[in-house]
N, C-alpha and C positions, 0 to 999 in steps of 0.2 A: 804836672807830670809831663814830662819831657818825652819823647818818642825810642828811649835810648835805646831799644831792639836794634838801631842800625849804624854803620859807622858813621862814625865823626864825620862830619857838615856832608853827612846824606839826604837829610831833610829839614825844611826850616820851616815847618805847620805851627811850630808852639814859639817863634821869633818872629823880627821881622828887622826893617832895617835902621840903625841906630840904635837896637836894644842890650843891653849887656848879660850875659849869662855867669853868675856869682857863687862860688861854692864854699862854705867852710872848715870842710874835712877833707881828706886827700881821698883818691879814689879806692872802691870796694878792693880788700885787699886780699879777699877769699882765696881767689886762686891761687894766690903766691905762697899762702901761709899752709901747710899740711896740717890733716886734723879732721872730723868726723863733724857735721854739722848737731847742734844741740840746741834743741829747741830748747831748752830751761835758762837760757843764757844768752838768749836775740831779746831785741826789742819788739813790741807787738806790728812794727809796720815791717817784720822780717818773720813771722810767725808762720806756720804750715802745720795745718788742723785737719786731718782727718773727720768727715761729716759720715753722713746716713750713706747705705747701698741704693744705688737705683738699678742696677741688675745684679742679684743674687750671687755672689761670689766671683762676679766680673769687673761691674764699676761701679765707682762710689762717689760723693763729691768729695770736693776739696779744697777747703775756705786755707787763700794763699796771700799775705801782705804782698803789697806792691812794691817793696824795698826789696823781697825777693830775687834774689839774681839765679842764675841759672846754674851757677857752680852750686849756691845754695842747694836748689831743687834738685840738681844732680846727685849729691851727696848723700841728703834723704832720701832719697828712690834708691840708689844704691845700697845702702843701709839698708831699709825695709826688705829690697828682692820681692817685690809682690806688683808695686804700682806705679805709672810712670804715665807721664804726656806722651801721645803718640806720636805729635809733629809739635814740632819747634824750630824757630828761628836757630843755626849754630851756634849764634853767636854765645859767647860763655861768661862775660864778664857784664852783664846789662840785667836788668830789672824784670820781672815778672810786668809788672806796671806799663814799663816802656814798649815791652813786646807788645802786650796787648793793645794799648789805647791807639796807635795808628794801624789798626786792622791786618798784623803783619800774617806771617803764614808758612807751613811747610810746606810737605809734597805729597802728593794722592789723591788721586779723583773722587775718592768717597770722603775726602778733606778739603773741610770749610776753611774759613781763615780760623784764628785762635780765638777770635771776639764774639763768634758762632757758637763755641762752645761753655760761656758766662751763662752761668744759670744763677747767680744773684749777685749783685753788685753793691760794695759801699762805701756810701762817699762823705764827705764835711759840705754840705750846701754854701751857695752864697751868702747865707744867713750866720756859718760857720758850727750848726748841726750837723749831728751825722745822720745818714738817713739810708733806707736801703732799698733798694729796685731787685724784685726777683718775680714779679710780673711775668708771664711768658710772652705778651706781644710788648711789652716795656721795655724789657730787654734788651731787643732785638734794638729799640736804637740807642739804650744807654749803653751796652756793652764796649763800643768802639768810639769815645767821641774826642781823642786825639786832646784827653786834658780837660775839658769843660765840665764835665764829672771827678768820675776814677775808675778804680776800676780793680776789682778780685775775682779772679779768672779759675775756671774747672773745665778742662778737655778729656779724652779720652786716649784708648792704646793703641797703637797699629804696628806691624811687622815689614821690615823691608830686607830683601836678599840683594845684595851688589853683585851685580857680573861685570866680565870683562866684554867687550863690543869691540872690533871694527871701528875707525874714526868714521867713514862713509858708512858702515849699518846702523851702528847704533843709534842714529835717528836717519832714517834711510831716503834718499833725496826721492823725488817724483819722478827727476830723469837721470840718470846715471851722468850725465856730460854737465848735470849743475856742479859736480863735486871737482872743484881748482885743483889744475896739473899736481900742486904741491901735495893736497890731499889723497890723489889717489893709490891706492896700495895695490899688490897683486893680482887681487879676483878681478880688479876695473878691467884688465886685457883679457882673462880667462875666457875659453870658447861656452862656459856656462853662467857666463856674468850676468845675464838677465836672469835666469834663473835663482843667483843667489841673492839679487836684489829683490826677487818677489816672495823668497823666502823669508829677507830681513823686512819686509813690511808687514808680512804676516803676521812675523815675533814681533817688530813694534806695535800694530794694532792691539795684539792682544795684550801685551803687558801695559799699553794705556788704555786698554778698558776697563782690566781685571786687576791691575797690580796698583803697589804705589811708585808711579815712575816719576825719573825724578833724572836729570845728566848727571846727576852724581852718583847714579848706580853702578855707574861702568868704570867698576874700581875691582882690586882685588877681593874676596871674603873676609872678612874676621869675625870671629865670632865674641860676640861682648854685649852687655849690657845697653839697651836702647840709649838709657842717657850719657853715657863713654861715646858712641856711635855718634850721637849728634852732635855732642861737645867736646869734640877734641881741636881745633884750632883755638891756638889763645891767643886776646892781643888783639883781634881784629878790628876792634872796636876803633882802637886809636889809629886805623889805617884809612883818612881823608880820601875821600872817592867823591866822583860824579858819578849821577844813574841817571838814568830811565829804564821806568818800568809800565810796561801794558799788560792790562788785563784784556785776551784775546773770547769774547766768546765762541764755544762750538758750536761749529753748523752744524743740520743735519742730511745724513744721506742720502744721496737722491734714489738708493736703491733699496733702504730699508727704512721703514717708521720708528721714528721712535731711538737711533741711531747715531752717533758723533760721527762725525767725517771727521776723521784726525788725519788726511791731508793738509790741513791745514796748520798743521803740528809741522810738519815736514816741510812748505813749503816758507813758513815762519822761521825756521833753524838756517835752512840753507841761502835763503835772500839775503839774510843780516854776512853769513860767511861768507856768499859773494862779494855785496859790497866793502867787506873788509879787503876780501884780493882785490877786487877792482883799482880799489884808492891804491894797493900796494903795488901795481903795474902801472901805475902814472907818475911823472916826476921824477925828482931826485929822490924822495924821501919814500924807501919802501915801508914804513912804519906804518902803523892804522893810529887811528886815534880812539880808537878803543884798547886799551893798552894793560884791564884786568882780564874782564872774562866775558863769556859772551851766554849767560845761565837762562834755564827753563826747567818749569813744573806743570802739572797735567795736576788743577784741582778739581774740586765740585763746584756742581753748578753755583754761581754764584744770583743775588737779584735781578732779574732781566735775561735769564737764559735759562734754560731746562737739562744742557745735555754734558755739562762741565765749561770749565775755563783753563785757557791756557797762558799762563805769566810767563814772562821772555823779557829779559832785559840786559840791555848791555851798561858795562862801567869803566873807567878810565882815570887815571890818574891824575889831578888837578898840578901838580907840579910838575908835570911829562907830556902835556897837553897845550896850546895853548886854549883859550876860553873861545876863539873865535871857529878852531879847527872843531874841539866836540861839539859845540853849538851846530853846527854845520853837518857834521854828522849824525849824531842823535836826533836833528830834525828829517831827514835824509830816512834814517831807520822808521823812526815814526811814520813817515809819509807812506812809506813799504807796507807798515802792517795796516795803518788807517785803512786801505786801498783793500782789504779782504772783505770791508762789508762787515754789515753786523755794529751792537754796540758796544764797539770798542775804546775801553778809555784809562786813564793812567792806576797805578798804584797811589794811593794817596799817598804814602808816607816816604817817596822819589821826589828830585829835585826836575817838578814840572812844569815851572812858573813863567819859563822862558824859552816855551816855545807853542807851537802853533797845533789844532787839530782840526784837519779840512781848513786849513787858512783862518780858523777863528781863534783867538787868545784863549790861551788855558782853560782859565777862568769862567769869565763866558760860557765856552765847551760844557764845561762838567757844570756849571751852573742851566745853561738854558735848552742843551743837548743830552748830555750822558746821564743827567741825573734829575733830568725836568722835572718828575713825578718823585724821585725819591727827599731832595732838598726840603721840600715842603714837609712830605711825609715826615722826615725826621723832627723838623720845624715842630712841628704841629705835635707829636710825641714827647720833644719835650715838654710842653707847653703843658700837657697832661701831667707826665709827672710832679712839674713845678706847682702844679694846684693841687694834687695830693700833697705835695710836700712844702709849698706856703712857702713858695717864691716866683716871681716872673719871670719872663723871658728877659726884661730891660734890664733886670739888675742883676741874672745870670751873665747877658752880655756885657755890662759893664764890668765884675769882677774875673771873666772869665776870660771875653772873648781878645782880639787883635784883628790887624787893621784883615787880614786873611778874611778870617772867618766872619767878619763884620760884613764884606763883601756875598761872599758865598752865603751863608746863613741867614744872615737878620738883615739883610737890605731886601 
């Protein structure tokens, strides 16, 4: 199982170098074809099964093949009018499967990633059995293992309102003079300009305590069906990007218990927009080389923090770029946020391989820093399940693993 939640050569966790990726069908043609999704007429690894209620007329599971794509899912949720995933990756044309397995995510602080909300899992073992993990602490590391399992995924529903924002409030700087000449709009000279910036902190504090914020709110309204709202860009998949992405944890405030300091949200947004003007006031060339977007989401807490996490990532065009100018940047952005403290470390399923955290290799990092205590853990979980289920780790690793994960995991 392949990562496909994300575009084209966004990740290469399930490659590596000199490997060939082989396909014998042309790509999922759903979105193109009009037409009502029918389950009596898929294949079982494209099947969508309504299970038991776990809350009484609110949620329920919901056993989903991994062939599953999102237009699929979208179709049947719209159909139904009753039940839908609350957060999901945009993307429209990729796999239930692929979202899930590299621990991808929407947006909302009371939102885990999507491999959070797996409440039983089934897979074809190394032995070529199928077998099923719905364990509640087994779970927790079969749900997300990027392929070495599989993976049939059940989340829940949440609500989000778009407003329009201010380019400078809508994530509102720390000091009004962080926001670049280009940036500023009217209120920056207005005789009540501090005023209206401590007003937009206040509305951004609270809508990243209590809401699901997300940069993509600050759009006009429409009113539509959750899965239309999250699936309307098509195509994107086949659009080749370089990322990086961090998972930022929240500190806590120094004047309340128990509390996020989401200045740290604000001071995350606006250092990456400086350094983009910066490079663009040096030189000939006022371009950045960050040349898509520059995104962020307010999740839940995720393992090793209490109070939320904040994912921020910039991306750029691999044909528009050259490889030595985003190298150089993206390590530059990394080094900004590294520098806030706390344990911060990449998105697995981002192109992270090539470059550095606190000066140590990737690799390294998340193997003997960011994830000292979980590596093992996970280690050691499978290890369990592979003896309820009558296979080893050696021969898991051998039909499973690559030179990646050989490294991180089983060395």
């Amino acid at each position: 199982m392949a990562p496909g939640a994300l575009p084209c050569s966004l990740c290469w966790v399930s490659s590596q170098s000199g490997s060939y990726l082989f396909a014998n069908t042309l790509p999922d043609p759903t979105s193109l074809i009009p037409g009502e999704y029918d389950s009596s007429t898929v294949p079982e690894l494209k099947s969508i099964d309504l299970k038991e209620e776990t809350v009484q007329g609110k949620k329920r599971l919901c056993r989903v093949g991994v062939a599953v794509t999102n237009e699929d899912f979208r179709r049947w949720a719209i159909a139904e009018k009753a039940l839908s995933l609350p957060a999901d990756v945009i993307l429209v044309e990729v796999t239930i499967g692929g979202v899930n397995g590299p621990m991808c995510h929407g947006a909302g602080i009371t939102h885990k990633t999507l491999s959070d909300y797996v409440r039983r899992l089934e897979y074809v073992d190394c032995h070529g059995r199928l077998q099923i993990v719905d364990d509640a602490v087994q779970i927790q590391a079969a749900a997300g293992t990027f392929g070495i399992l599989g993976v049939v995924t059940h989340i829940t529903y949440a609500v989000m309102k778009p407003l329009k924002e201010d380019v400078g409030l809508g994530v509102p700087p720390i000091d009004k003079d962080d926001i670049p000449v280009a940036l500023r709009s009217a209120w920056f000279d207005a005789p009540d300009a501090d005023q209206q910036l401590a007003s937009a902190t206040t509305r951004f504090n609270n809508r990243a305590a209590n809401e699901y914020y997300s940069d993509e709110n600050n759009t006009p309204t429409y009113k539509t069906f959750l899965p239309n709202a999250l699936h309307f860009r098509r195509g994107t998949q086949n659009m080749r990007v370089r990322d990086i992405e961090l998972q930022i944890p929240l500190p806590l405030r120094k004047d309340g218990p128990s509390k996020p300091d989401f200045s740290i949200v604000q001071r995350a947004w606006w250092d990456i927009i400086k350094l983009v003007y910066k490079d663009a006031d040096v030189g000939s060339d006022p371009s950045s080389a960050m040349r898509v977007a520059l995104e962020m989401r307010l999740m839940a807490p995720q393992k090793g923090n209490d109070l939320g996490t904040l994912s921020i990532e910039v991306l750029t065009l691999p044909d528009a770029v050259a490889d030595d100018e985003w190298h150089e940047f993206a390590q530059r952005a990394i080094d900004i946020r590294m520098s806030y403290g706390g344990n911060t470390r990449p998105h697995w399923a981002q192109k992270w391989d090539y470059f550095k955290f606190k000066g140590i290799e990737t690799s390294k990092y998340l193997k003997e820093v960011a994830y000292i205590d979980q590596i093992p853990e996970f280690r050691d979980m499978l290890s369990k399940i592979g003896k309820q289920h009558g296979w080893m780790l050696d021969e898991l690793q051998r039909r499973f693993s690559n030179e990646l994960w050989d490294k991180l995991v089983y060395e």
